[in-house]
N, C-alpha and C positions, 0 to 999 in steps of 0.2 A: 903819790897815789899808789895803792893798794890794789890789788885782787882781792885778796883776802888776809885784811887787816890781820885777823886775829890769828891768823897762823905765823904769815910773815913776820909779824913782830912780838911771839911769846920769846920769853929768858930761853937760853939754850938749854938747860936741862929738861925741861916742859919740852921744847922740841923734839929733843931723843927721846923722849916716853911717846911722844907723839909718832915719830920716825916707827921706832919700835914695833907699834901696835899696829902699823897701817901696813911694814914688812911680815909681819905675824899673818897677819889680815892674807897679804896679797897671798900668801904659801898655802893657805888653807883652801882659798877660792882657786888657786891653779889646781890646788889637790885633786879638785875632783872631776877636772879633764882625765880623758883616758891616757892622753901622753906623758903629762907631766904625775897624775896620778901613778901611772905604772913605775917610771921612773923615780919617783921618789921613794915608793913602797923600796926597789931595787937596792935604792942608795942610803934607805934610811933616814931622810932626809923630812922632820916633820915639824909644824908650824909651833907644837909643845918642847921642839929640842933648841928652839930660837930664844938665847935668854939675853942677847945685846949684838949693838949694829955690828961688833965686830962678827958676826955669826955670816954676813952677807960674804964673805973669804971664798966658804965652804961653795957658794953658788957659783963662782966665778970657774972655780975646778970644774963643777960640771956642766957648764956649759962650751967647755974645751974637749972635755968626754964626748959629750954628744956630738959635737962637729965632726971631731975624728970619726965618729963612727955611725956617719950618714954617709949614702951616696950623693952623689953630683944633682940627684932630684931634690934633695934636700938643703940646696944651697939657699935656701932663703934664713939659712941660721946664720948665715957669717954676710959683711957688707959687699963681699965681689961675688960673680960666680966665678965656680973653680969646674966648668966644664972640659 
């Protein structure tokens, strides 16, 4: 049984175009929050400089930046609080 047949079971290269375009997708619509918007203007960081999954690297970095560089009210980025 399926959710959704036709994604779960496309060839894997159809997938990563699919993968792709949905990661392309999601950087765009974060874009134009104010936080992630500000932050990525910062970091350079845009949904036209995404040309494959290995591109998802670059996010993992800055979501270690940003941790570092919240206060304790901001612990809702990482899974413990660090009060």
């Amino acid at each position: 049984m399926y959710w959704e047949k036709e994604t779960e079971t496309m060839p894997r290269d159809r997938l990563k175009e699919f993968q792709l375009a949905r990661l392309k997708k999601s950087v765009e619509k974060a874009s134009a929050s104010v936080f992630y918007g500000e932050l990525f203007k910062k970091t350079g960081l845009d949904s036209n400089g995404i040309r494959s999954l290995e591109d998802i690297k670059r996010f993992l970095l800055r979501r270690r930046t940003i941790s570092e560089n919240t206060g304790p009210m901001d612990s809702w980025l990482s899974p413990r609080m660090n009060w």
